[in-house]
N, C-alpha and C positions, 0 to 999 in steps of 0.2 A: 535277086533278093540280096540284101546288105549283110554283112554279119552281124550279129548280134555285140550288146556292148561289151567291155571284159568285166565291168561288174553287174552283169546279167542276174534277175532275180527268177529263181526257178519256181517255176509255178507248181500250182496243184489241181490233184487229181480227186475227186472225192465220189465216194460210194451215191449209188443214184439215188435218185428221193424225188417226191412228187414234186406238182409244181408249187402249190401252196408251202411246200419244206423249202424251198429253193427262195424266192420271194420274203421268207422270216429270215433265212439262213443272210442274204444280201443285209438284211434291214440292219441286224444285230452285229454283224460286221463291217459298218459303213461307215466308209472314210470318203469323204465328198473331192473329189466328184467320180464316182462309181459308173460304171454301163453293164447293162444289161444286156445282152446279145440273145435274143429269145428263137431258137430255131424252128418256126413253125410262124402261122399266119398269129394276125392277133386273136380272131376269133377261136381259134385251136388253141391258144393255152388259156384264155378266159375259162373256155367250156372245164379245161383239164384245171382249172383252179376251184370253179364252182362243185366239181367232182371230191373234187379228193378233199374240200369241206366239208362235203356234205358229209363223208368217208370218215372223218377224224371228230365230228361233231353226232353229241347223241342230242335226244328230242329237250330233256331234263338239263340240260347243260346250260351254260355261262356261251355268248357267243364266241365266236373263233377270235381268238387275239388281235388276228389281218384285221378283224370287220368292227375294231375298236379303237377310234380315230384319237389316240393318245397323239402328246406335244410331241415325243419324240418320233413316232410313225411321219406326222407331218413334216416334221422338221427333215427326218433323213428321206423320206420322197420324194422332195422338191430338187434333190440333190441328186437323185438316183437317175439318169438316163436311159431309156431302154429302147431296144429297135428290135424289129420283127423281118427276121432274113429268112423267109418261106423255101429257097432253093438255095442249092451250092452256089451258083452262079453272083446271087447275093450275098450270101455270106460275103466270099471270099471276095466282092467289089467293097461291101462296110470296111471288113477289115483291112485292107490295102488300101484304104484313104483313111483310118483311123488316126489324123490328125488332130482333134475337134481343139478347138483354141483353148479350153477349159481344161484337156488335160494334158498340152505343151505347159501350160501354166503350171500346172501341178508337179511336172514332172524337171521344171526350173525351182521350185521350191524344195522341192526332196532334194536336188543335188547340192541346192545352195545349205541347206541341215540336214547332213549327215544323220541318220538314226531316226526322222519321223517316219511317222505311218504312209503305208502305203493306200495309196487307192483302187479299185477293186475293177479288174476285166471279168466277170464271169457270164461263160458260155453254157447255155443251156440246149445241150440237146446235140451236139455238134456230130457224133457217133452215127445216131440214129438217120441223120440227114442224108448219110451215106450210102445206108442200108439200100435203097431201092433205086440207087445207080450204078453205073456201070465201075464208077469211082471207091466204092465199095473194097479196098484196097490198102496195098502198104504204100501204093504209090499215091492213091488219091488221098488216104488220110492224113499222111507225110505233108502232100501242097499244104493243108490246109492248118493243120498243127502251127507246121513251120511261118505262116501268114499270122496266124492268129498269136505266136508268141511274138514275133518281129514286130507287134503293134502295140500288144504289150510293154516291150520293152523300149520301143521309143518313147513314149510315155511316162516310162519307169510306172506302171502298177501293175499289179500280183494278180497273173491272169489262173483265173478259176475256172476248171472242167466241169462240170455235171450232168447225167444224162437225166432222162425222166423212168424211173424205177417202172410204170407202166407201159413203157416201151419197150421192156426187156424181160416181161412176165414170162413165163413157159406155159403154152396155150393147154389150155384143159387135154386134149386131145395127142399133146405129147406123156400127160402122164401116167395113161393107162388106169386111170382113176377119175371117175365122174362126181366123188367127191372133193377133188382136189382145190387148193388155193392158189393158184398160180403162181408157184416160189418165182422169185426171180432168175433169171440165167448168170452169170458170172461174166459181165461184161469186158471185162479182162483175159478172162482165157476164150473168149469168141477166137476162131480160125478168118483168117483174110489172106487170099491170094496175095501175092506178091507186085503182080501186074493188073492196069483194068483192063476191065473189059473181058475178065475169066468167065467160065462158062461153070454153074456149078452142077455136078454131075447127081443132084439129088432136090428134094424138094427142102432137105434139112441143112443145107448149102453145105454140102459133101466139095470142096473144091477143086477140081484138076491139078496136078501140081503142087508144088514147093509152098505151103503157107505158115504167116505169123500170127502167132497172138496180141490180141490189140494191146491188152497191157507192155507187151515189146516193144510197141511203137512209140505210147506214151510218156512211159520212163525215159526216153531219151529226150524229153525236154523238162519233165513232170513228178513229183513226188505222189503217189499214190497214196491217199488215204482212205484205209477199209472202214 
């Protein structure tokens, strides 16, 4: 892997939110040409967009803003790229060829004017992806961080973290409470072994050994925002 440039734009890290937040959060922030890095099949974050409408919309209501084909929605969609990296193996093939001709272009224009806006890498779900590999790790999440800013920043734009807030619920049955709302867990202070391929000594990933919290991993490329 290359080193990164020396005027490296440090990315960010943002509190999770569904996928419908994630989707407005892009639109509203759009500097063309943007990508979307969707970590799941298509069919899995449609379902999880169609959810968390239905969730955020009452019967009485004004439709969901997404589902109101305004000039501006149009206009920055046609600009927005999105790709669907269902396994690590994926991801980490997009982002290591994340050359796309549109944003070498871009990222000749930002050097050539000093001070314009950046355009947008955000990663959706990138944490989560981890969760049920053996990569699950300081060492796996490290490759992958470290891939996904090194693409960023050939580019030059401002790679965005965010996981899916329902992916990190705390399941009814951790809370000893069957009326519970399933707060979310603190995806930042999560424990990760150090090494893959750890063995974790409980069903609550109790881990063997020396572990980090993912937010440790993160800040070293990443500004966290709660």
């Amino acid at each position: 892997m290359s080193s990164l440039s020396s005027n490296h734009i440090e990315g960010l890290a943002l509190a999770p939110m569904e996928a419908v937040d994630i989707i407005d959060y892009v639109l509203q922030n759009h500097v063309a040409p943007t990508t979307m890095v969707i970590c799941s099949t298509r069919e899995q974050f449609l379902e999880k967009v169609q959810m968390s409408i239905k969730k955020q919309d009452s019967s009485d209501s004004m439709p969901h803003p997404l589902l109101l084909p305004t000039i501006h929605q149009l206009a920055t969609s046609r600009t927005v790229n999105i790709a669907f990296v269902p396994t690590l193996p994926h991801l980490r093939a997009y982002l290591s060829s994340f050359t796309a001709e549109e944003g070498l272009q871009h990222a000749s224009a930002v050097l050539a004017k000093p001070g314009s806006q950046l355009s947008m890498l955000a990663v959706y779900g990138i944490m989560n992806l981890h969760r049920c590999t053996t990569e699950y790790s300081v060492q796996g999440l490290s490759r992958s961080l470290a891939i996904a800013v090194e693409a960023a920043d050939v580019c030059r734009m401002q790679l965005v973290l965010v996981e899916d807030s329902g992916d990190w619920e705390i399941e009814t049955s951790e809370l000893n409470d069957e009326a519970g709302t399933s707060p979310a867990r603190d995806i930042w202070k999560e424990q990760v072994p150090i090494l893959n391929s750890s063995i974790a000594l409980s069903d609550d990933r109790a881990w063997a050994g020396r572990t980090v919290d993912i937010g440790a991993i993160v800040r070293k490329w990443c500004v966290i925002e709660q």
